[in-house]
N, C-alpha and C positions, 0 to 999 in steps of 0.2 A: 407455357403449358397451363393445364388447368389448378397446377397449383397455387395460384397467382388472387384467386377468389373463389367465394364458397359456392357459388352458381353458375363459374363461368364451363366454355365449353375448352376442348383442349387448341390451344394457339395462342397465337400473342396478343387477339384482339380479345374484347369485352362485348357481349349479346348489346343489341339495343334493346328499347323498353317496352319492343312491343314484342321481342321472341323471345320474351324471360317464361313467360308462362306455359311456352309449350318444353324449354328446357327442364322448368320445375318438374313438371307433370313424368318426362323421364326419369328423371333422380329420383322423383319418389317411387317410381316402380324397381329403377336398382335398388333401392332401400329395400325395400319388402320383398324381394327374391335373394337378395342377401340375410334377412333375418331367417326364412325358411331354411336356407341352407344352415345356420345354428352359427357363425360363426368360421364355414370354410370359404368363404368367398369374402372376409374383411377386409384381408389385406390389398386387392382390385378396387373395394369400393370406397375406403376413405381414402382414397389417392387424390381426387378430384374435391376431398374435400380439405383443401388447406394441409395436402400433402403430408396427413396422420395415414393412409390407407397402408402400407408396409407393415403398420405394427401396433394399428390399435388396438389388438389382443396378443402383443407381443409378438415375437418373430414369427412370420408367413410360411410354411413349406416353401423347400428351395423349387420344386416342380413347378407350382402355381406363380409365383415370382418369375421365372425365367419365361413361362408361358406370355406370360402377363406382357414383358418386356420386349418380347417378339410379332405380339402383336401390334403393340406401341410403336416399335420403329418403323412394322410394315404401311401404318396408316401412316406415318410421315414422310414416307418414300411418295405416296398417290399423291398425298395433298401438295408434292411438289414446293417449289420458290416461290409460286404466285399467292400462296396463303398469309408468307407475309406482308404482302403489297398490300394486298386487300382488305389487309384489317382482322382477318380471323376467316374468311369463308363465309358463304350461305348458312342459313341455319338445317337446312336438312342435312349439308356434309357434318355440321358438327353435330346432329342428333346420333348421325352411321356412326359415326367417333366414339360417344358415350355407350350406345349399343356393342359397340366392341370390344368395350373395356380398354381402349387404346388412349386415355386419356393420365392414368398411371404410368406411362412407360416414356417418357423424354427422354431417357435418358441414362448411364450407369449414374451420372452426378444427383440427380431427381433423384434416380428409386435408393441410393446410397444417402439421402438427407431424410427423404421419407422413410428409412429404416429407423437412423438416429430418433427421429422426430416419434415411432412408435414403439419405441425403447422407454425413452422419455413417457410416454403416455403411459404404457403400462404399470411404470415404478408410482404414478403421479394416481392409477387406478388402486393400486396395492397398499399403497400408504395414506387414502379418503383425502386426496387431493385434489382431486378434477374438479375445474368447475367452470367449463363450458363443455361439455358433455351433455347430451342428452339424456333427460331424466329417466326414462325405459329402460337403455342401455346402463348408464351409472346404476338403477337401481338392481339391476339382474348380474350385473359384474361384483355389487358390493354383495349379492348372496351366493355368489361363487365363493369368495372371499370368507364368507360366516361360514359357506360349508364344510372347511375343512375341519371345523372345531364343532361340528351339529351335536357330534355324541354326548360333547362335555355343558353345551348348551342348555340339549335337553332335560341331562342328569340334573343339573341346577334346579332349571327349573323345576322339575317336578319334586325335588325335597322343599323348596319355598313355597309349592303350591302346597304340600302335606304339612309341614312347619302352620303357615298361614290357616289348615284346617283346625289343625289341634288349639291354635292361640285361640281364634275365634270360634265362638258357638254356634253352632248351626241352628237356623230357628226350623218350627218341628215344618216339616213339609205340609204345604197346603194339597196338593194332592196326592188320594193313595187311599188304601183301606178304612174304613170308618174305625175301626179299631185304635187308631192315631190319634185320632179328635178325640178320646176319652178324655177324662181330667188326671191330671199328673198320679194324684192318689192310687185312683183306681189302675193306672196302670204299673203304678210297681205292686200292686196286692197282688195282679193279674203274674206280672215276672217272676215275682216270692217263691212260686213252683214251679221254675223253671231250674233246672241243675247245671251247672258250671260247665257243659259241654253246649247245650242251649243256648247260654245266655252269649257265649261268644260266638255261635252262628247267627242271633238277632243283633250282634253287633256290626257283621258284616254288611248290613242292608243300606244306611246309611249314616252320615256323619250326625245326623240330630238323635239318633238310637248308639250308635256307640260310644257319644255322650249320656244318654241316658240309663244304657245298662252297666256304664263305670260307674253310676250313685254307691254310695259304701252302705247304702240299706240292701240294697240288693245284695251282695257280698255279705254280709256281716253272719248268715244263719250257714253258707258252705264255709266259712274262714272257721267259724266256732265248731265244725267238725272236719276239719283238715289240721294236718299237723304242723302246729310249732307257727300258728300265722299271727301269736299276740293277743290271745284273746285265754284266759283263766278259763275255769269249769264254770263260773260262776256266769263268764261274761264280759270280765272287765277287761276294756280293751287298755291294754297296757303300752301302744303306740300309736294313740288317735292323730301324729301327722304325719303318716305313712299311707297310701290310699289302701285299702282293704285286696283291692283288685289286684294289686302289686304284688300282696304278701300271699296272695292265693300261688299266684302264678311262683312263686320262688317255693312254698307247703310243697310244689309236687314233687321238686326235686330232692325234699326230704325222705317224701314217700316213697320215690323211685330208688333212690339213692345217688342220684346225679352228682357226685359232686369231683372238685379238684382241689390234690393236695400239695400242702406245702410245707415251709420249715421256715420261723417268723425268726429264732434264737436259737443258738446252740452255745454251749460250754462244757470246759476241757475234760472237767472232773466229776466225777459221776454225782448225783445229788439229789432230793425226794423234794422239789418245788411242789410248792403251793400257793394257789392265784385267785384274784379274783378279778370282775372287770366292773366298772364304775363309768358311765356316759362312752365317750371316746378315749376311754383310758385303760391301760392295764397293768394292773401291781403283782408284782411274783417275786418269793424269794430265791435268791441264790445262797446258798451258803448262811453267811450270818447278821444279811443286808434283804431288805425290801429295794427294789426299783420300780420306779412310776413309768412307763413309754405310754406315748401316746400314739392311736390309731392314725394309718392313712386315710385317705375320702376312700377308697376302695375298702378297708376293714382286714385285708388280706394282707397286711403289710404294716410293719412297725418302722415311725421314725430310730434310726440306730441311737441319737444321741438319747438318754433317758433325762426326765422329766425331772424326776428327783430320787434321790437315793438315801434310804431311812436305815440305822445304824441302832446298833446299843445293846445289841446280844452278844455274848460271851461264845456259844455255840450256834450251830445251827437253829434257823426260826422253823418250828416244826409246824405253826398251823398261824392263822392271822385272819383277821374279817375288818370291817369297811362298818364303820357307823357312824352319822353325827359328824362327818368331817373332820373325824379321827380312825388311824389305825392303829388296833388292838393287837398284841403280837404277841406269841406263845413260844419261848425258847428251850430248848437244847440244856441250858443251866439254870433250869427253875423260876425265871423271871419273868412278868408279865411287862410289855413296855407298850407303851401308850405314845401316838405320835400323833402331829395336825399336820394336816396334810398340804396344807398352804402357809405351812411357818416352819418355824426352825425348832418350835418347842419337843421334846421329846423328856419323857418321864418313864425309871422303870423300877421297879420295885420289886423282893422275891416275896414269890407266890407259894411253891410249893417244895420238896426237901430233892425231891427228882425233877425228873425233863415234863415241862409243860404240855400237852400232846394234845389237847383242844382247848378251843377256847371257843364264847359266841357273847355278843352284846347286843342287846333291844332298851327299848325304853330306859335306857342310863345306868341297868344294870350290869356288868360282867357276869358270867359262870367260865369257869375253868375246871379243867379237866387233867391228871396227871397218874405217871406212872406209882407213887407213892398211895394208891388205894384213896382216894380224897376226891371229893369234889367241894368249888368253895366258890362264893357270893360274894363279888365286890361291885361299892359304887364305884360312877362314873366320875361324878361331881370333882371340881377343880380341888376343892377344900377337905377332900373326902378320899384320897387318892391312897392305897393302900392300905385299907383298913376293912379288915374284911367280917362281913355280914354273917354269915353261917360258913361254917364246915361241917362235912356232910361227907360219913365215912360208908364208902359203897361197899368196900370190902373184895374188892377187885381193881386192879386196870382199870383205867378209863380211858378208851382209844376215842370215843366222840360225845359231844354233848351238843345242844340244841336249844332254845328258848321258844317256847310256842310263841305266836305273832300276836300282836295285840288285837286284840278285841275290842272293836272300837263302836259299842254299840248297836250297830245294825249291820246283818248279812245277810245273805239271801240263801234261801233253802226250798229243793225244788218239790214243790209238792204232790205229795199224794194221798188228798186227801183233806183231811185235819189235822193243821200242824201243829207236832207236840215240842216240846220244849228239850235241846237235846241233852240237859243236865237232868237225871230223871230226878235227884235230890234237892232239886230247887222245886218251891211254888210258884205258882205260874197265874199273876194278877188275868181279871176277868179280859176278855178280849173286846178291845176299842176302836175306834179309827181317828185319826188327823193326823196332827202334826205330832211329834215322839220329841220332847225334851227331853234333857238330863235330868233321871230323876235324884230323890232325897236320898243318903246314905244309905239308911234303913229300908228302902225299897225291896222286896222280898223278890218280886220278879217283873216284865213286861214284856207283851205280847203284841202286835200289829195285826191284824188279819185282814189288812188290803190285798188283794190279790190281783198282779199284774199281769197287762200281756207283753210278755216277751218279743223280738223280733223274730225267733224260735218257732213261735205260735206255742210258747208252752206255760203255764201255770204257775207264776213264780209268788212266793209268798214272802215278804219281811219281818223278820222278829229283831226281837232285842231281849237278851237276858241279863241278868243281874244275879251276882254272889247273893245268898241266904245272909242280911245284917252285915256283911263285910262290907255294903256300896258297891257303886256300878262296877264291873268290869269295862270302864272306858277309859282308855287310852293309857290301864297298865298292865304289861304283860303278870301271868298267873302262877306258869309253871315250867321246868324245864325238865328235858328226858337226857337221861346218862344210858351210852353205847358201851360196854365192858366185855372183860376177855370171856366170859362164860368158862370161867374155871371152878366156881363153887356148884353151889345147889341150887342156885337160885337164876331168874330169867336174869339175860344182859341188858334187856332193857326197861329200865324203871324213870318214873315221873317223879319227881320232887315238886313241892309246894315252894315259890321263891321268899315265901314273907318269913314261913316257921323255919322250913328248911328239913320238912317232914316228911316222910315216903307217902304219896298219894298212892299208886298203883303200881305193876310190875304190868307187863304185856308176853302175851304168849305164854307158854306152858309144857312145849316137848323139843325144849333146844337141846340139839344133842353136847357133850363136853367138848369146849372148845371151841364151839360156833359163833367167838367172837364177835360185836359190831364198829365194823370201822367206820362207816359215816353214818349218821341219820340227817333227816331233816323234815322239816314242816310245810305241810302245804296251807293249813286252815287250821285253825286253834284247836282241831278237833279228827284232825286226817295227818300222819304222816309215814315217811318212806325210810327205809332201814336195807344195810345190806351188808353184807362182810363175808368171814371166812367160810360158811354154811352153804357159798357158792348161788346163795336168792338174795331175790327183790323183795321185799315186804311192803304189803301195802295197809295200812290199821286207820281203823274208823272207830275212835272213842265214844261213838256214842252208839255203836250196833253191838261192838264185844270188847273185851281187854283180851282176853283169854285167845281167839283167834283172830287173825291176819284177814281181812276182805279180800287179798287175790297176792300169789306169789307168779316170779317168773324164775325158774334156774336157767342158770348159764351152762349151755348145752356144752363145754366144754371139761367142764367142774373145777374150773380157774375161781381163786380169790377175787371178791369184787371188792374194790380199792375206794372208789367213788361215782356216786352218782348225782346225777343233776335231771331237773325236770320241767318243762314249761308252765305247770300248772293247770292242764290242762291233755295230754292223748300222747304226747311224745317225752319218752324215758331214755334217756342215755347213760351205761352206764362205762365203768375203764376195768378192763379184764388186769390179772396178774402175768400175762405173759404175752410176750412178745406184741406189747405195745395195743392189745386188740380193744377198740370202742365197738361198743353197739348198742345199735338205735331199736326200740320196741314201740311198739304198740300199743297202749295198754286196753285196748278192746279187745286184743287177742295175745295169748299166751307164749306163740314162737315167735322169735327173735327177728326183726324187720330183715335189716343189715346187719354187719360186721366188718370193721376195716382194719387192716390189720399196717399198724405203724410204723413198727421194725421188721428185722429180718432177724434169724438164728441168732447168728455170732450177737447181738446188739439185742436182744431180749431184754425187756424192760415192761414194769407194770406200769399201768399209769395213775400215776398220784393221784392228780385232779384234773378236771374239764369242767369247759365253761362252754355256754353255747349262747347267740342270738338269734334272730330271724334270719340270719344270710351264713353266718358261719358257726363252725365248731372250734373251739382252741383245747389242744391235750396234751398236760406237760408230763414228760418223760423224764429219765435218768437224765439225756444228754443232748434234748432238742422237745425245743416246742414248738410245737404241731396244728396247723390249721385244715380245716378243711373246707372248700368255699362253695356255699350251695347256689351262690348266687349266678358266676359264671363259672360254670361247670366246664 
């Protein structure tokens, strides 16, 4: 049969050398009305070639085979006994042959080897093993082979092709609007007034622009008025390796309120924590211990085992702050204890005759704050440790105290105008320009009057002021304010001088009895925030009035407010007295952004303290601490 060779025709002889070429010329036309047909007619046509035709696309339809087989014997019935006397026949009988497809069929033995044989071929096709195969056929079978996995192919690739976009920069395209060709300058001036809805439709256009409108100058003037993206009133970006675009995109979910909540701690027994957070850490008391856990990479999640565990109170730690790589801690039994946070040392010493109930450290100073009517002054210093500076009798409670922040020579103050000096009791040296050294002790005042332009587009002037003959105000803090139960006659909230130890001012003037303050704090040596049982936010600007507050917000509920916290910059969160409620304000507008409410009835609880970052909130309760994650929402 024609199994025997790859050109021959079906019989037991071989073509001589001069009918090969009209046999060729057949086979290549069975070739090419077998490709048309797609593969229904393979198993007829590799039979003649080295007896693969049964199954070079694996098993043949039985109908086609048995066809096949019938006509095969019927052409060996004609060609009679004398075919194989003769050698194989004429070449026209065996062309009728190949035309018939009768050249596959010898036999059940033939087309039973010829099945084996494209069995064989197919497993040899499926596992990239062929390799006398024709390169057309191998190459259209091995993308049969890839297509049953196209989907998973494509998906690859096109995250390695967006992957590939993002690593590398796109250079700016050579064709396209003349508006492109400008010079880099000019076109972020041009962007500058484009609004955060704009700037991410000219991102879509291509990958050399949506690299160009991620620049964090473009961002930096909508970041500074969105809420909570890192950036003070002032400006100062307080997370420059974070990208600007990032921290927009997570602001909205503050402002929408997007977020998800969770529960990082819980414990058995009811208890009034208070925390703070330090890089990727977070310190909170329980009971009559401080513990350190440190953050997951997500933020939303504490490693269980903690970090460190700070000890040395007799009672509960009612209040505690983070300075100088020591924690400061205010007890339950009158003692101040002083711990380093990366050693084992710990020092405590008694402070006051009752429960400690605030406490704050700045520039190496202590202030402390207690139920026994007293406020008192201690250094920090190793050598200096209990030995206290001034006592300072308020004549009240003191539920919070505060250290204004230092003043370290230069700040920025947004003009309007002609800038005046905001101590109006200080003289105020002629105005200069350069460079602003420290000056001489006795320096009376100083003044800068460069005027910058902001990324804002806005007006910003630099000063520097100096105490009257006391020396520069740099680099020590001046004064601190005491929070009181507002049980006398007098405001709860009053400034003390930290050197004398001498009432500087009181603030406010129509607290009603009782309108105690349980936190304050500072935003600028010159601005801070107050709140408590009076059920408001206070906001006070020492250098516009003592007497009145710049902007109040009340809690639409008329719940105790417990603590607040602030970015320093549009977003105010404060912790209601019941049933666990946080809410988020605005401080451009008066009513309450959000409200999230922690607990439920039975489990009413106020909340002590919260702390907030760019991505989340943390709010500790009676009996779980509380996250909320703005990040993935």
């Amino acid at each position: 049969m024609g199994s025997q060779g790859r050109w021959g025709p079906p019989g037991n002889g071989r073509p001589g050398e001069g009918e090969g070429g009209e046999a060729r010329k057949l086979q290549e036309g069975r070739v090419a009305r077998g490709k048309r047909r797609k593969g229904k007619g393979k198993g007829k046509a590799g039979a003649g070639q080295g007896g693969r035709g049964s199954g070079a696309e694996g098993q043949p339809e039985p109908q086609k085979t048995t066809e096949a087989a019938g006509l095969g014997a019927e052409a060996g019935a004609r060609a009679g006994p004398g075919a194989g006397r003769e050698g194989g026949g004429s070449v026209e009988e065996g062309a009728r042959r190949i035309a018939r497809g009768a050249e596959g069929s010898a036999g059940a033995g033939k087309e039973a080897k010829g099945r084996d044989d494209g069995k064989k071929e197919a497993w040899r096709v499926r596992t990239g093993r062929r390799e006398d195969a024709r390169p057309g056929r191998a190459q259209g079978r091995r993308g049969q082979a890839w297509g049953r996995i196209a989907g998973t192919g494509v998906a690859m690739a096109a995250a390695a092709e967006e992957e590939a976009a993002t690593r590398e920069p796109a250079g700016r395209p050579a064709a396209g609007p003349a508006l492109w060709r400008l010079p880099e300058e000019l076109l972020l001036l041009i962007c500058s007034y484009l609004d955060m809805q704009a700037l991410g439709r000219l991102a879509q256009v291509c990958r050399w622009l949506r690299r160009f409108t991620s620049c964090d100058l473009l961002w930096r003037r909508i970041a500074r008025a969105s809420l909570n993206s890192g950036f003070t009133r002032l400006g100062t970006d307080l997370m420059p390796s974070v990208p600007v675009k990032e921290r927009v995109k997570v602001s909205q979910n503050w402002k929408l309120g997007h977020c998800r909540e969770g529960i990082l701690l819980k414990w058995r027994c009811s208890q009034m924590p208070w925390m703070q957070l330090e890089g990727d850490s977070l310190y909170i008391s329980q009971a009559n211990f401080i513990l350190a856990y440190q953050f997951r990479p997500d933020g939303a999640s504490l490693n269980r085992r903690p970090l460190g565990v700070f000890a040395g109170h007799d009672e509960d730690v009612c209040h505690f702050v983070l300075a100088n790589s020591h924690i400061i801690s205010a007890g339950g039994d009158g003692k101040i204890g002083i711990h380093k946070i990366h050693s084992t040392f710990t020092v405590k010493y008694s402070a006051h005759e009752q429960e400690v109930n605030c406490v704050d450290c700045k520039g190496g100073i202590i202030v402390s704050g207690s139920r026994d009517r007293t406020a008192k002054v201690w250094p920090l210093a190793s050598g200096r440790l209990g030995q206290c500076l001034h006592t300072i009798q308020t004549e009240d409670r003191v539920w919070s105290i505060a250290i204004s922040p230092l003043l370290r020579g230069l700040f920025c103050l947004p003009c309007t105008g002609q800038p005046s000096s905001p101590f109006p009791h200080a003289e105020v040296s002629p105005p200069f320009t350069g460079k602003a050294e420290k000056p001489s002790a006795n320096c009376v005042g100083l003044k800068i009057t460069t005027f910058l332009r902001s990324p804002a587009a806005e007006d910003i002037c630099v000063t520097a002021v100096f105490r009257r003959n006391k020396g520069p105000l740099w680099g020590e803090p001046s004064s601190f304010v005491t929070g009181t139960a507002c049980c006398g006659h007098f405001s709860p909230l009053r400034i003390w001088d930290l050197n004398s130890g001498q009432l500087m001012t009181h603030l406010g003037s129509d607290f009603p009895p009782g309108a105690g303050v349980l936190d304050v704090m500072y935003e600028s040596p010159f601005t801070l925030l107050s709140c408590g049982y009076d059920t408001y936010v206070r906001y006070w600007d020492l250098r516009t009035s003592v007497r009145k507050c710049v902007m109040e917000w009340e809690e639409p509920h008329d719940s105790t407010l417990y603590c607040l916290q602030t970015d320093g910059n549009h977003l105010l969160a404060t912790g209601s007295s019941y049933y666990g409620v946080v809410r988020l304000w605005d401080r451009r507008q008066r009513a309450c952004l959000h409200a999230f409410p922690l607990t439920s009835t039975p489990l009413s609880s106020p909340v002590y303290c919260l702390r907030f970052t760019t991505k989340h909130l943390y709010a500790a309760l009676s009996y779980n601490l509380h996250v909320l994650d703005f990040q993935n929402p």
